[in-house]
C-alpha positions in Angstrom: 0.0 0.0 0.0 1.5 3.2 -0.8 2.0 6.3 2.1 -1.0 8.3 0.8 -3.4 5.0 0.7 -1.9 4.2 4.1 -2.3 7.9 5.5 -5.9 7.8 4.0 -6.7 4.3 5.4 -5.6 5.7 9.3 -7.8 9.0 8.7 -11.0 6.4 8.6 -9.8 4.1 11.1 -8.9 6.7 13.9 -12.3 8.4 13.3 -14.3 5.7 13.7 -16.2 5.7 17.0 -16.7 1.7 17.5 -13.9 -0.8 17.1 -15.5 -3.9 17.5 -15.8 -6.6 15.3 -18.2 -5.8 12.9 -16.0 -2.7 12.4 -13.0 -4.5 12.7 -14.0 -6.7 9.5 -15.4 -3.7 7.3 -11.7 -2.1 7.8 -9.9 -4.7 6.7 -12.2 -5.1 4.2 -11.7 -1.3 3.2 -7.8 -1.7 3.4 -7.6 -4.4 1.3 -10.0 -2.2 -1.2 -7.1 0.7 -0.9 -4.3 -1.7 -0.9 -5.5 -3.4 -4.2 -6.2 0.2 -5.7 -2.9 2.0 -5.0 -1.5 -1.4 -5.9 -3.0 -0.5 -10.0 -2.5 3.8 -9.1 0.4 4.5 -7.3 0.9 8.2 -8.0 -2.3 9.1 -7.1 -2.2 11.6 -3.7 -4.0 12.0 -0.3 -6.5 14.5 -2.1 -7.5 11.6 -4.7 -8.1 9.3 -2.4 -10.9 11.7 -1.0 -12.8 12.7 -4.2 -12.7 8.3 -5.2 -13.4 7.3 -1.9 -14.6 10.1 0.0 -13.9 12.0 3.2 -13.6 9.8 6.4 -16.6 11.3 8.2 -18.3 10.6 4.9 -17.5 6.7 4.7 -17.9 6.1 8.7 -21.5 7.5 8.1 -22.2 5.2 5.2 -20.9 2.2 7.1 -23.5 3.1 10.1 -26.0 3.7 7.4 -26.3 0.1 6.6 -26.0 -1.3 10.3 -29.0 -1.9 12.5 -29.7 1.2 15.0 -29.9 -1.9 17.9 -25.9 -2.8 17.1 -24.9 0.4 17.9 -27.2 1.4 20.6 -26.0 -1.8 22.5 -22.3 -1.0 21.3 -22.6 2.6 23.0 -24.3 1.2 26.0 -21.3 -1.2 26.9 -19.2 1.6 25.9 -20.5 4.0 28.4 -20.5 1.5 31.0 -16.8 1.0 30.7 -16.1 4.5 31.1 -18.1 4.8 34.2 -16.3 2.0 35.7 
């Protein structure tokens, strides 16, 4: 994977608020999607990656788009109890 795919990639994965396994698989999922294009487009720069792919914010949203509102309700609950403790 080339530096701008890689820099890309850790802009999505740092902003994601869950990191449990469902989210676990999509980004590898999506890394291997950015490894396999840089692989055929090397030269292409941070910038390109946004306008193919889109902004982070933009693909987190997406991803939450298409999961079921009781996943992350649950997620958020053990979440919160965590931090309490």
């Amino acid at each position: 994977m080339t530096k701008e795919a890689l820099h890309y990639y850790n802009q999505v994965k740092k902003k994601f608020p869950l990191h449990q396994k469902e989210e676990k698989q999509f980004l590898e999922s999506f890394k291997q999607t950015l490894h396999h294009y840089s692989k055929n487009h090397p030269q292409i720069s941070y910038d390109d990656y946004i306008q193919i792919f889109g902004e982070p914010y933009a693909i987190i949203s997406s991803y939450y788009e298409h999961i079921e509102s009781e996943y992350i309700i649950e997620q958020m609950k053990i979440k919160k109890s965590f931090i309490k403790n």
